[in-house]
C-alpha positions as CSV (number, residue, x, y, z in Angstrom):
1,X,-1.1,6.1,-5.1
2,X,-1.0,9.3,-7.8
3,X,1.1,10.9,-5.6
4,X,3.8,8.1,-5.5
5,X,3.6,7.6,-9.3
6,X,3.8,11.0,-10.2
7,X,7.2,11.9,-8.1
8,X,8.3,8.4,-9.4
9,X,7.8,9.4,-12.4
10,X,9.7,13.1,-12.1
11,X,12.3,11.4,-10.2
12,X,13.0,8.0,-10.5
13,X,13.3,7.4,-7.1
14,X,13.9,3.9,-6.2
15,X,12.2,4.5,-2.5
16,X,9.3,5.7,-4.4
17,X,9.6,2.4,-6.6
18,X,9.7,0.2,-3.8
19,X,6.5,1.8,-2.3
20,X,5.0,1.5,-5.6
21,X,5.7,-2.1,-5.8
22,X,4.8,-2.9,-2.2
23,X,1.2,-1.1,-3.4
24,X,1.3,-3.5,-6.4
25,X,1.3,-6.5,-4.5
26,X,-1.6,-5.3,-2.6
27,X,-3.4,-5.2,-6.1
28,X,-2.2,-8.6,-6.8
29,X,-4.0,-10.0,-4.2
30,X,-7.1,-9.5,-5.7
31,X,-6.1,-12.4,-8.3
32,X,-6.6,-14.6,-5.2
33,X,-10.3,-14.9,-5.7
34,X,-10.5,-17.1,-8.4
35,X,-8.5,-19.3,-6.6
36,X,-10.3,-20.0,-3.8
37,X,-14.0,-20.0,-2.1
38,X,-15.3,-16.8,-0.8
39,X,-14.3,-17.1,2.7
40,X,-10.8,-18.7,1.9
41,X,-10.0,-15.8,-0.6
42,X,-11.0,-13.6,2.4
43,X,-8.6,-15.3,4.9
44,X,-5.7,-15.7,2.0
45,X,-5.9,-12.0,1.6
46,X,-6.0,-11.0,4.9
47,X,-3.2,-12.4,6.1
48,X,-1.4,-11.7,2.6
49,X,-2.2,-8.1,2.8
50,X,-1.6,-7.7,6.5
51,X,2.2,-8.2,6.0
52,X,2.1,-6.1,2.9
53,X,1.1,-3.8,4.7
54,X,3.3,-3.8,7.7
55,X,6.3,-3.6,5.5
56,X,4.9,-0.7,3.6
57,X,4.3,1.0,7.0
58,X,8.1,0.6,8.0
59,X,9.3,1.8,4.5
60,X,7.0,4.8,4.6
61,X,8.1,5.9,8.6
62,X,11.0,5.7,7.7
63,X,11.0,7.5,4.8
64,X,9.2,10.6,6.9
65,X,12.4,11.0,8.7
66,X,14.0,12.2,6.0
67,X,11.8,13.6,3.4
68,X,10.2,17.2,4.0
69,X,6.4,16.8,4.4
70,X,6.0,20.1,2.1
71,X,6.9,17.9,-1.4
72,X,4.8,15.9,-2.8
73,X,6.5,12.4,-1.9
74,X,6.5,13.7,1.7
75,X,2.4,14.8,1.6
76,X,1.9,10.9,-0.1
77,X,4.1,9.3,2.9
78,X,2.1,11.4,5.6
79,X,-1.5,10.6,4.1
80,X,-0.6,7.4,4.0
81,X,0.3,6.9,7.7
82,X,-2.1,9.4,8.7
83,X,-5.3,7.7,7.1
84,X,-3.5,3.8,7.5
85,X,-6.7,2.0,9.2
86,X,-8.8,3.1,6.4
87,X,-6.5,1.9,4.2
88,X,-6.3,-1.3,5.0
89,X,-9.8,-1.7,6.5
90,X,-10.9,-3.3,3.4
91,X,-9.4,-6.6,4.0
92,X,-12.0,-7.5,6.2
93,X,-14.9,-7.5,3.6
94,X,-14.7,-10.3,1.1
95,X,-15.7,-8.4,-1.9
96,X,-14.8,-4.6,-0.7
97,X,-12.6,-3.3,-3.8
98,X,-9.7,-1.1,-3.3
């Protein structure tokens, strides 16, 4: 996440945006759990973050194709990929945070 904000920042980037939003919404979903009971929140966010996620996966491959993996942005996208099931591993405990 520093990584995308900090190239955002230097560049403006709208890919780099978009990521940034798509991580955002991932955030979001932790709003969910005041909305519903324990395992519900757990379901809602689940399959909330599961297609989050598979967009963001799209956007960031790709991205690889054309950004060189020695810049910054290019290190963020190939971490990201790279360490993917630990990322979103945490959607299947109820009260993991982020």
């Amino acid at each position: 996440l520093n990584y995308f904000f900090r190239y955002y920042e230097s560049s403006k980037d709208p890919e780099a945006k978009a990521i940034l939003h798509l991580i955002k919404d991932i955030f979001d979903l932790e709003k969910l759990r005041t909305q519903f009971s324990r395992k519900g929140f757990l379901k809602q966010r689940k399959n909330r973050a599961e297609l989050i996620f598979d967009k963001l996966k799209k956007k960031l491959e790709n991205l690889i194709r054309e950004t060189p993996g020695g810049l910054a942005f290019g290190k963020a996208i190939v971490y990201t990929l790279d360490n993917r099931n630990q990322l979103v591993s945490y959607v299947d405990h109820c009260f993991a945070p982020l």
